[in-house]
C-alpha positions in Angstrom: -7.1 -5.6 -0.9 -4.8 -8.2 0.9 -2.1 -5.9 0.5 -3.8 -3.4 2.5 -4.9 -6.3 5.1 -1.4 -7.1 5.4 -0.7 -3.2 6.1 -3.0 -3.4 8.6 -2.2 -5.8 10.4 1.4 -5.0 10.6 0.5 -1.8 11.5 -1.9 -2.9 14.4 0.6 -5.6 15.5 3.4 -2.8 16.0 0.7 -0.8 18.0 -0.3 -3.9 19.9 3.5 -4.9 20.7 4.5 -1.4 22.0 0.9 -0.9 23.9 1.5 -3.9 25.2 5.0 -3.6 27.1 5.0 -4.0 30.3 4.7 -0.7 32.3 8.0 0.9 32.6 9.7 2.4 35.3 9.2 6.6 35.1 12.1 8.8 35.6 10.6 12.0 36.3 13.0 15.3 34.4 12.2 18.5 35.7 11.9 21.2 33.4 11.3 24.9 33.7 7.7 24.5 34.0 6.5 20.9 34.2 7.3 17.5 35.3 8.2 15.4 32.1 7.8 11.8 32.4 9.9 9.6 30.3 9.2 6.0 30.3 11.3 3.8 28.6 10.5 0.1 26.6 12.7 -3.1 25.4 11.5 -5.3 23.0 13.4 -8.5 21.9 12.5 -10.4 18.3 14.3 -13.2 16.3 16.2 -11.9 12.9 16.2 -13.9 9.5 19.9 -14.8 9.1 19.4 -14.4 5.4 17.9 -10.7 6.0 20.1 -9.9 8.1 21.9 -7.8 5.8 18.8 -6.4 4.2 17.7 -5.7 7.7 21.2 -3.7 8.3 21.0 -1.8 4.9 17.5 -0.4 6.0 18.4 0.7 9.6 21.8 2.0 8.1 19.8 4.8 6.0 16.4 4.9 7.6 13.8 6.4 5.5 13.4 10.8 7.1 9.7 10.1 7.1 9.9 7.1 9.2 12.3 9.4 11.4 10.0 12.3 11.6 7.5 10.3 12.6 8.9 8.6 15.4 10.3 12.0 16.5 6.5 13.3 16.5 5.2 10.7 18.3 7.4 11.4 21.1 10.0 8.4 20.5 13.3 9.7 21.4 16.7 7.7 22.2 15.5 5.1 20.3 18.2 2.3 19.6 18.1 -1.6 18.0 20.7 -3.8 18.9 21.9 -7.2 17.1 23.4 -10.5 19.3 23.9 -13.6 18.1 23.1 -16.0 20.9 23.6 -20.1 20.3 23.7 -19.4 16.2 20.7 -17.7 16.5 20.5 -13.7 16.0 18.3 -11.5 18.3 17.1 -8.2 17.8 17.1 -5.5 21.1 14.8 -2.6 20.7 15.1 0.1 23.5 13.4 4.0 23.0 12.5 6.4 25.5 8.8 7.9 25.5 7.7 11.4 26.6 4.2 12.0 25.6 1.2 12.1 27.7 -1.3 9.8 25.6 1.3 6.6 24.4 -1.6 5.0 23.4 -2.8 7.9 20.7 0.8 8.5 19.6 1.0 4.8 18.9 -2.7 5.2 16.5 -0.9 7.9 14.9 2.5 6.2 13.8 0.6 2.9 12.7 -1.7 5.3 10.6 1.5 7.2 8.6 2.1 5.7 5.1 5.4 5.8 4.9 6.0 4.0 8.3 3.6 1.6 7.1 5.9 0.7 4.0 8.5 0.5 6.8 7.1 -1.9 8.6 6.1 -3.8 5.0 10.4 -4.3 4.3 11.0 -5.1 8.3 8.6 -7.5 8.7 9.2 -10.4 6.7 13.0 -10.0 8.6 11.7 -10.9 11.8 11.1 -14.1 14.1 8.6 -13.4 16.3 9.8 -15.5 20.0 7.0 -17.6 20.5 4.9 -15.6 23.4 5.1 -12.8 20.9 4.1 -14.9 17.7 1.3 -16.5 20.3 -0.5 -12.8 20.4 0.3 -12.7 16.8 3.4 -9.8 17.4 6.6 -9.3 16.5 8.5 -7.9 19.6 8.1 -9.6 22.6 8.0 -7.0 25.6 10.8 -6.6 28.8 10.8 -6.2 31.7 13.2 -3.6 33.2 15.0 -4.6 36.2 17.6 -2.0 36.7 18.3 1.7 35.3 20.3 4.3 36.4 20.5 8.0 35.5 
């Protein structure tokens, strides 16, 4: 039973970190029919030095179910960067979204075993910053101030 507590909660904190993100700013892509809107999110969290190279092994070979399902719920150009700033390392997450219900899609990830699992190895290599650890989150949200096509 706690384990599946614990797989809740990380599951809800993921959805509660990316629902929460500040609005981003919309680029608008015409297609052949339609007006696709892509909205795009950056995330910052703290890294566990001594899971850092766990954390690199993971995202080095990332599981094809975690994959597909980031590809189905509309996640696309989705990248994680790593900086050490003052001895301390610093996770960058950055991904492009183009459904129409972010908020659904987001439900739908947290509710996939397999990314579940995910989330159960990249958790305990994270340090929440404090106004994420504050909401009880992981990935503290953004805000965009420039972007150019």
């Amino acid at each position: 039973m706690k384990n599946l507590k614990t797989m809740y909660f990380l599951a809800l904190a993921f959805v509660l970190m990316v629902s929460a993100c500040n609005p981003p700013a919309k680029t608008e892509a015409k297609s052949s029919n339609a007006v696709n809107k892509v909205l795009r999110y950056g995330s910052i969290t703290g890294l566990r030095p001594e899971k850092m190279a766990y954390y690199k092994k993971l995202h080095a070979a990332v599981w094809p179910g975690v994959l597909k399902k980031i590809t189905e719920c509309n996640i696309h150009n989705y990248s994680i960067y790593l900086k050490e700033i003052e001895g301390k390392q610093y996770l960058f997450s950055y991904f492009e979204y183009t459904g129409n219900d972010f908020a659904a899609d987001m439900k739908k990830m947290a509710a996939d075993a397999t990314t579940q699992h995910w989330w159960k190895e990249t958790a305990p290599t994270q340090i929440p910053l404090p106004d994420a650890a504050a909401k009880g989150e992981t990935w503290s949200n953004m805000e965009e101030v420039f972007h150019e096509d």
